[in-house]
TORTOR-107938 format. One line per field, with one value per residue (C-alpha): residue in one letter; residue number from 1; x, y, z. Coordinates in nm, 2 decimals, padded with zeros to 4 digits, m for minus. Layout:
BEGIN
r <- (a_...);
k <- (NUM_...);
east <- (X_...);
north <- (Y_...);
up <- (Z_...);
***
This chain:
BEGIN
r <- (x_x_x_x_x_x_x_x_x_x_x_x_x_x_x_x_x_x_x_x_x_x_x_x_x_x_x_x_x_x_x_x_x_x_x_x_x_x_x_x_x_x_x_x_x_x_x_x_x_x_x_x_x_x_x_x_x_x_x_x_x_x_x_x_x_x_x_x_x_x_x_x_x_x_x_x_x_x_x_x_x_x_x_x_x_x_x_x_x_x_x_x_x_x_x_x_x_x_x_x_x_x_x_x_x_x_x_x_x_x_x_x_x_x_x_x_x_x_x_x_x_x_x_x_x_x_x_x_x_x_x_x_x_x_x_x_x_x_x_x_x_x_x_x_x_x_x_x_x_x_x_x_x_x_x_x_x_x_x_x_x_x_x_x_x_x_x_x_x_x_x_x_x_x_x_x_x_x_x_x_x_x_x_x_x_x_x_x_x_x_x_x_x_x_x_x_x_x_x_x_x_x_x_x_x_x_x_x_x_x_x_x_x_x_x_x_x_x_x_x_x_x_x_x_x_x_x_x_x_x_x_x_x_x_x_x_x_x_x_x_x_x_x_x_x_x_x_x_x_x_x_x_x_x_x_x_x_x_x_x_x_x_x_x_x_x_x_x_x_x_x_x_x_x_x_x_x_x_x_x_x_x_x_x_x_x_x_x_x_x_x_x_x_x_x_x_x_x_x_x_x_x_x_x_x_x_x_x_x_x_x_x_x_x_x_x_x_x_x_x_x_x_x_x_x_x_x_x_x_x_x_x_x_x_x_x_x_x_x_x_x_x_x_x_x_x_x_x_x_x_x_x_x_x_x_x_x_x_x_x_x_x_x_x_x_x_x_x_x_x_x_x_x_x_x_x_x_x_x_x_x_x_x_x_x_x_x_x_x);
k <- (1_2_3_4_5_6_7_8_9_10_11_12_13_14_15_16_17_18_19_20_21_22_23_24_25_26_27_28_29_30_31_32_33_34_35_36_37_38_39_40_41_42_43_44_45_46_47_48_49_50_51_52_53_54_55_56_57_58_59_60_61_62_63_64_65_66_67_68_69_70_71_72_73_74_75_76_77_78_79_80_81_82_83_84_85_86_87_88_89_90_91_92_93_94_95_96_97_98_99_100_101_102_103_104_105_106_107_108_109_110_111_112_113_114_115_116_117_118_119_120_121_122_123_124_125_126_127_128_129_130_131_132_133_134_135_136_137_138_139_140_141_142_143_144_145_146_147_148_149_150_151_152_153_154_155_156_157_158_159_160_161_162_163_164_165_166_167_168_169_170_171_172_173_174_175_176_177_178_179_180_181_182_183_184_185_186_187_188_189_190_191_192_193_194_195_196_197_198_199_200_201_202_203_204_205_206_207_208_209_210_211_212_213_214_215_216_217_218_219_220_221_222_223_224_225_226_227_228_229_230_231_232_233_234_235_236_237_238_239_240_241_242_243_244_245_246_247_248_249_250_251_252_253_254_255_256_257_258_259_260_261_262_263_264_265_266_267_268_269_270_271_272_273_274_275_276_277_278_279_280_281_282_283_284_285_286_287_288_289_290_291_292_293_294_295_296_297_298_299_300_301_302_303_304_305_306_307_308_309_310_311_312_313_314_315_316_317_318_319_320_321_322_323_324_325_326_327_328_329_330_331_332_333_334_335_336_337_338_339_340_341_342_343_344_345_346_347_348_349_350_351_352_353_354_355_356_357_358_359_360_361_362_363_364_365_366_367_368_369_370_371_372_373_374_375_376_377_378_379_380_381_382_383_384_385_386_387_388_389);
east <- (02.52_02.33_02.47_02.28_02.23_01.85_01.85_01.89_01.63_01.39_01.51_01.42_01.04_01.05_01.00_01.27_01.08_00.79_01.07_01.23_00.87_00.82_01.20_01.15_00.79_00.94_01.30_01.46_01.79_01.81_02.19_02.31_02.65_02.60_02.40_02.09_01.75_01.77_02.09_01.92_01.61_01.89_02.04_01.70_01.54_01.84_01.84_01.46_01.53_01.83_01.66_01.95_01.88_02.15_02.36_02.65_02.52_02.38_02.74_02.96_02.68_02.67_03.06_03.14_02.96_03.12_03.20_02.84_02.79_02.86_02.48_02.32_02.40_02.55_02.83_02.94_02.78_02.86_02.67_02.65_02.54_02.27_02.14_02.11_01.93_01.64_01.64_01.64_01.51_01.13_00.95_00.65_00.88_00.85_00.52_00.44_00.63_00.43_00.13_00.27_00.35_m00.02_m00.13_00.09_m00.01_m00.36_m00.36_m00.22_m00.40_m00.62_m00.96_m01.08_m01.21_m01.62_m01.84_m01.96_m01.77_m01.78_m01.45_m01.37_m01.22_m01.10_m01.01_m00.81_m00.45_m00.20_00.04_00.41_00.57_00.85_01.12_00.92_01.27_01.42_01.11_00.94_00.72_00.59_00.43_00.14_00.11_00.30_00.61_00.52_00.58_00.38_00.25_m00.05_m00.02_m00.37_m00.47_m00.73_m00.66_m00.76_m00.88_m00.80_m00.42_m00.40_m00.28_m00.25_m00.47_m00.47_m00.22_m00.15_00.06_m00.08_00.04_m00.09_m00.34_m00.52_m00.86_m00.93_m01.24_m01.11_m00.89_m01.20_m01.42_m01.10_m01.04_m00.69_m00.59_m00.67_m00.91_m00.98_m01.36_m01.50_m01.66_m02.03_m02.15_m01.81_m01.79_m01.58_m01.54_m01.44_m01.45_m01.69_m01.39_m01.52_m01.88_m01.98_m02.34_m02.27_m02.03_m02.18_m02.47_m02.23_m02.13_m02.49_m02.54_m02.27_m02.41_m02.13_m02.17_m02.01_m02.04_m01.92_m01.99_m02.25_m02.23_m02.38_m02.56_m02.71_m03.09_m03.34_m03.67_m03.74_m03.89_m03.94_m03.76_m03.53_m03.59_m03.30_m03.16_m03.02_m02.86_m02.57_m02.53_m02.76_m02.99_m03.16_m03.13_m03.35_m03.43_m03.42_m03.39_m03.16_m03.38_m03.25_m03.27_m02.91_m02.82_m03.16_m03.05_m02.72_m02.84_m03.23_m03.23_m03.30_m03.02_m02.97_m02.84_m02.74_m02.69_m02.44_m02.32_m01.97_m01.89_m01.53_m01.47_m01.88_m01.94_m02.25_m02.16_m02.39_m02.38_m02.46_m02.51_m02.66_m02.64_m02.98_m02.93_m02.64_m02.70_m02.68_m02.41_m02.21_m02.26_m02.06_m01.81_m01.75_m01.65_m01.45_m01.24_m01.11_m00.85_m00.70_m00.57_m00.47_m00.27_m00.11_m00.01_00.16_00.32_00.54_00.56_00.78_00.91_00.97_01.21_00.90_00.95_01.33_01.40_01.78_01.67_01.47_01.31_00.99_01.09_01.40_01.09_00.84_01.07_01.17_00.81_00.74_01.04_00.95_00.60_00.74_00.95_00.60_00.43_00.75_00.71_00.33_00.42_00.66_00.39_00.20_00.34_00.53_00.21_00.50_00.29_00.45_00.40_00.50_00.74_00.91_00.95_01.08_01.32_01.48_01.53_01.71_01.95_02.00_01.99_02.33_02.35_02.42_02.08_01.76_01.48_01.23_01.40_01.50_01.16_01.10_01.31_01.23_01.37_01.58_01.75_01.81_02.01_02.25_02.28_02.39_02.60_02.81_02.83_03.00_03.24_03.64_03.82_04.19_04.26);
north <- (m02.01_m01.80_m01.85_m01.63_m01.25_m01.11_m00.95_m01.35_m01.47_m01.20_m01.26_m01.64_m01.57_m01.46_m01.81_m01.86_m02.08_m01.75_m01.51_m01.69_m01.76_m01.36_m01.30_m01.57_m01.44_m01.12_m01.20_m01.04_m01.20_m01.17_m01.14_m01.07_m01.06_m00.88_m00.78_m00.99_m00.99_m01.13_m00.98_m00.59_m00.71_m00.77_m00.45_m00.24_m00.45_m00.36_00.05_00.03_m00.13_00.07_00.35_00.48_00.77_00.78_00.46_00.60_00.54_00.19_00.09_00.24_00.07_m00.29_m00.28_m00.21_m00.60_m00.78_m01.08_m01.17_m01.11_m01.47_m01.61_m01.33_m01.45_m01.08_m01.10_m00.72_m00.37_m00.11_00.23_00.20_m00.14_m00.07_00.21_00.05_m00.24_m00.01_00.20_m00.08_m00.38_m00.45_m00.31_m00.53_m00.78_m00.70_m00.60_m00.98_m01.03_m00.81_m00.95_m01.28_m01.18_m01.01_m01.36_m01.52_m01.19_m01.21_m01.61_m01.49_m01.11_m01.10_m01.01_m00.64_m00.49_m00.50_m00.80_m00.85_m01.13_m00.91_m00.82_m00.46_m00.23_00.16_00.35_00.64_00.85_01.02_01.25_01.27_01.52_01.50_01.80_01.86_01.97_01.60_01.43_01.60_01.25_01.33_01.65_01.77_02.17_02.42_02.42_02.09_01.72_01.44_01.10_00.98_00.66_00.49_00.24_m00.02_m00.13_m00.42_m00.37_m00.72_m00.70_m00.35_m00.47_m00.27_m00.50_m00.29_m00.06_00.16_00.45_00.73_01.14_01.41_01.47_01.16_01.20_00.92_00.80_00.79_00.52_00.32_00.33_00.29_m00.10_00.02_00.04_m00.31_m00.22_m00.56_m00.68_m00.70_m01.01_m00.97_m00.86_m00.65_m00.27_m00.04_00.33_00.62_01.02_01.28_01.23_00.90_00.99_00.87_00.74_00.55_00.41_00.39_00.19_m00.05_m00.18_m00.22_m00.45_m00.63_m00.61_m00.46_m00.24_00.17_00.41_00.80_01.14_01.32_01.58_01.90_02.02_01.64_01.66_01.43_01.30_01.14_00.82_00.71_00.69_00.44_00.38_00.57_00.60_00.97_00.80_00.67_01.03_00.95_01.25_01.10_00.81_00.78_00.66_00.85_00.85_01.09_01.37_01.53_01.40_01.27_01.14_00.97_00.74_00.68_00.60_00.45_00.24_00.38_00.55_00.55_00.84_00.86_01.19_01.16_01.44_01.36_01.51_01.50_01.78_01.95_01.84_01.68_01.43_01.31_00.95_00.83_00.37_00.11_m00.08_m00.13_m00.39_m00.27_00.00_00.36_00.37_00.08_00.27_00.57_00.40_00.20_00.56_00.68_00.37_00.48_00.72_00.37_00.44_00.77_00.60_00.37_00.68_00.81_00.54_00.46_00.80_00.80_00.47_00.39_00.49_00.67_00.99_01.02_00.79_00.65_00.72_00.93_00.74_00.61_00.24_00.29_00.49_00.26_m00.05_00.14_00.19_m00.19_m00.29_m00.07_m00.21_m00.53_m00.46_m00.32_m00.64_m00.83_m00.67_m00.73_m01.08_m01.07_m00.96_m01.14_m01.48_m01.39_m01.22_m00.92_m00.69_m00.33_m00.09_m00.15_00.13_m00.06_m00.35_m00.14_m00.01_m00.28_m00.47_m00.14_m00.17_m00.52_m00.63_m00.74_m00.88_m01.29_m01.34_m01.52_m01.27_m01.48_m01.45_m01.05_m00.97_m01.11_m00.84_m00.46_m00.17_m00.05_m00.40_m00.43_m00.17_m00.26_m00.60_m00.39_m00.20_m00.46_m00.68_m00.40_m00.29_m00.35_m00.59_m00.60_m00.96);
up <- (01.64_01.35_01.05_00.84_00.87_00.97_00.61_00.46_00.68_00.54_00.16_00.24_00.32_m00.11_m00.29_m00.54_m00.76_m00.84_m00.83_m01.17_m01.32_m01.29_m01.44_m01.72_m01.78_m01.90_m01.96_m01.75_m01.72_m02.07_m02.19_m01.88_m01.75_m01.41_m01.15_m01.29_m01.13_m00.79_m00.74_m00.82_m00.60_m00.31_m00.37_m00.37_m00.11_00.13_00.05_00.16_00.47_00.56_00.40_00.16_m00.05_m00.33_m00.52_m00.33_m00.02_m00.11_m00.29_00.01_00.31_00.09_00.05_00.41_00.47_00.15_00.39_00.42_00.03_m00.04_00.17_00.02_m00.36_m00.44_m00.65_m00.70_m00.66_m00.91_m00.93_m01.32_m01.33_m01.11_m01.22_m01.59_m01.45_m01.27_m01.58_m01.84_m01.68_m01.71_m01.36_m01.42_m01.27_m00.94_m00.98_m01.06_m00.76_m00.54_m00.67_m00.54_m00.21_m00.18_m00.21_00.07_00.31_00.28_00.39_00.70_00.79_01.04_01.00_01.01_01.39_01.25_01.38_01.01_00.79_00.46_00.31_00.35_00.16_00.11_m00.23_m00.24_m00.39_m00.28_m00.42_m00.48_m00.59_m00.83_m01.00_m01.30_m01.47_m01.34_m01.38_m01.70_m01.81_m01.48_m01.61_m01.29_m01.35_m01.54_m01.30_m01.07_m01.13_m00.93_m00.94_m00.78_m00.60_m00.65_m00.39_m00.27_00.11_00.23_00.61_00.66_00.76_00.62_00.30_m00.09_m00.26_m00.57_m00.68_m00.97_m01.05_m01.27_m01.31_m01.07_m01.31_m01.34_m01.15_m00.90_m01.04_m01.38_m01.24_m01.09_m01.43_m01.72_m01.77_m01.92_m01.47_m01.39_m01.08_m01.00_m00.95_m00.64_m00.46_m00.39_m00.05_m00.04_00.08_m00.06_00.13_m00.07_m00.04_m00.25_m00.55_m00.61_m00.67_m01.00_m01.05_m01.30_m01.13_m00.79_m01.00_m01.14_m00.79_m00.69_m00.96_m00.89_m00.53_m00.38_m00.16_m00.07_00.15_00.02_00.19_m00.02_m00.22_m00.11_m00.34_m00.38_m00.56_m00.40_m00.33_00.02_00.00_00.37_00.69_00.90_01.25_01.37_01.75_01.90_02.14_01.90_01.71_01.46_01.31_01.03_00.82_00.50_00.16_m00.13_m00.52_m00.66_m00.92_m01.21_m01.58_m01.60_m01.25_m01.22_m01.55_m01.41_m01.07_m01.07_m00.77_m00.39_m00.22_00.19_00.31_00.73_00.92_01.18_01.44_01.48_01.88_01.84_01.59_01.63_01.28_01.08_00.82_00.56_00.43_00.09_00.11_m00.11_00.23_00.39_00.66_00.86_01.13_01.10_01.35_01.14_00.85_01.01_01.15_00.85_00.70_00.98_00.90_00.61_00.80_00.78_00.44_00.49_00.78_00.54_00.32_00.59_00.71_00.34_00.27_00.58_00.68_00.23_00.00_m00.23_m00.24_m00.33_m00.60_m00.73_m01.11_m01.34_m01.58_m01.53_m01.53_m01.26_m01.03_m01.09_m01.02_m00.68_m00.60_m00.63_m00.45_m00.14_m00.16_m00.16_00.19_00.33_00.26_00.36_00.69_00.75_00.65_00.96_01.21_01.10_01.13_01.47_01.59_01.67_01.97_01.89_01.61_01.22_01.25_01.55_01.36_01.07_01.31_01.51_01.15_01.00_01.30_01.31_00.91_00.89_01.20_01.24_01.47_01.49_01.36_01.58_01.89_01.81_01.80_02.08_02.25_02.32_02.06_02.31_02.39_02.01_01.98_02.25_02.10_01.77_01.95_02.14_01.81_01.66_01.93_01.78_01.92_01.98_02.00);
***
């Protein structure tokens, strides 16, 4: 028989040991009577995968299992309490755990779909929107709060290698260039993909010499002298592919070196897209596939903004948001862990699913995923049903 609920068997795959180094590190527990740091991971952890909106609904949900408090280690769950704890308590905590768990993920991800062995990676935002008169450090426009939820996938695994949270009016590249962000250095022989909002010379020239290399869209109005021709193949969609050097006083000091830029007629949607590279040696055709790619991220957006607790948040400080954001990122990493290890054939949002309906439930996770959606539920269904004996 299972002794321990799906929901302990997740908690488990988080090492204790690193979890106390993070709490110490800052500490957390500091002075604490209740409800300390594991204990408001447990509670936070368990509204993401249930996908609770309010602390009512977490209190009422976690008090309707108290029996099975005592394997999780929760002691109590009080509204108050917990929202003083998200408020107050450090969130860098569980950003240290996060950054742990990143760690573990990326020993198990599998590689990205390209032949090549490079690491691969895409930069982009997205935007949440906030009550600007419930949210007003999270000042966007006049009338409109947001944050911008700045992030550097790894194509490997699909994982957030790099996250930051900024207000709606923080430009991306801004985030990119300022040290103050923590955008982490990247290995050489890299590629990065980004959109037109990332194009910054400078910038763009501070990866070459650190011989990473990007791929971008170019701008349109882009100013340019042609400086010879690739061979390039029609067959593959290919129009032109070239070497230039950018003209104009100012953009030629920020960007000196040779530039490739690849026309490609995209036949799905009728469309010619132009490519900006510091990437000579892969094909033309790699080169544009490498940039359709990065609907991977916008995929990944997506995907938390509706399978995470991100967009609704159980506080209104910055801290208690912050510390939710973290948490939730946590549970999406949790969950890739998952697949990862149990090589789990269906869809993220399956697995998200069949764990949200069986979390409390006393059975093996190994052998549940093992199973079909639909089968899960009937096993949640007949585990529930009263008995009169």
């Amino acid at each position: 028989m299972i002794k321990h609920t799906i929901f302990n068997q997740i908690l488990q795959l988080i090492y204790r040991y690193n979890f106390k180094k993070c709490v110490d590190r800052y500490n957390g527990d500091y002075y604490t009577k209740r409800l300390n740091c594991w204990q408001q991971f447990i509670v936070l952890l368990f509204s993401q995968a249930r996908g609770l909106k309010s602390l009512r609904d977490i209190q009422l949900s976690l008090r309707s299992q108290q029996r099975k408090w005592y394997h999780l280690g929760l002691e109590s769950v009080a509204r108050s309490t917990l929202s003083d704890a998200n408020n107050n308590r450090n969130c860098d905590i569980f950003k240290d755990i996060f950054c742990d768990l990143l760690a573990k993920c990326q020993s198990l991800a599998p590689k990205h779909k390209f032949k090549f062995k490079k690491p691969l990676y895409t930069m982009d935002s997205t935007l949440i929107n906030l009550c600007l008169t419930i949210f007003p450090w999270a000042k966007y426009r006049k009338m409109k709060g947001a944050l911008n939820l700045h992030t550097l996938l790894d194509h490997s695994g699909c994982l957030p290698s790099f996250i930051t949270v900024t207000d709606g009016k923080c430009n991306d590249i801004r985030v990119v260039k300022d040290k103050q962000f923590g955008f982490p250095a990247l290995l050489p022989d890299s590629i990065i993909t980004v959109d037109r909002a990332y194009i910054d010379y400078k910038w763009l020239y501070s990866l070459t010499q650190q011989k990473v290399f990007f791929v971008t869209r170019a701008k349109r109005n882009i100013n340019y002298k042609f400086l010879g021709q690739h061979t390039t193949s029609k067959k593959t969609g290919i129009i032109a592919d070239e070497h230039i050097q950018l003209k104009g006083f100012y953009t030629q000091q920020e960007y000196p070196d040779r530039l490739r830029m690849i026309a490609y007629y995209d036949k799905e949607n009728d469309k010619e897209l132009v490519f900006l590279t510091n990437n000579f040696t892969l094909a033309a055709k790699t080169i544009a596939d490498l940039y359709k790619a990065r609907w991977e991220i916008e995929l990944f957006f997506k995907w938390i903004k509706q399978n995470l607790k991100i967009k609704t948040f159980l506080g209104t400080s910055y801290n208690a948001v912050m510390t939710q954001i973290w948490v939730a990122m946590i549970y999406y990493l949790l969950l890739r862990f998952i697949k990862f290890q149990t090589k789990y054939a269906y869809s993220m949002q399956e697995l998200a699913r069949i764990i949200k309906e069986l979390l409390m439930e006393n059975v093996s996770l190994l052998e549940t995923l093992s199973l079909k959606y639909e089968r899960c539920k009937s096993i949640n269904i007949k585990n529930t049903q009263l008995a009169f004996y």
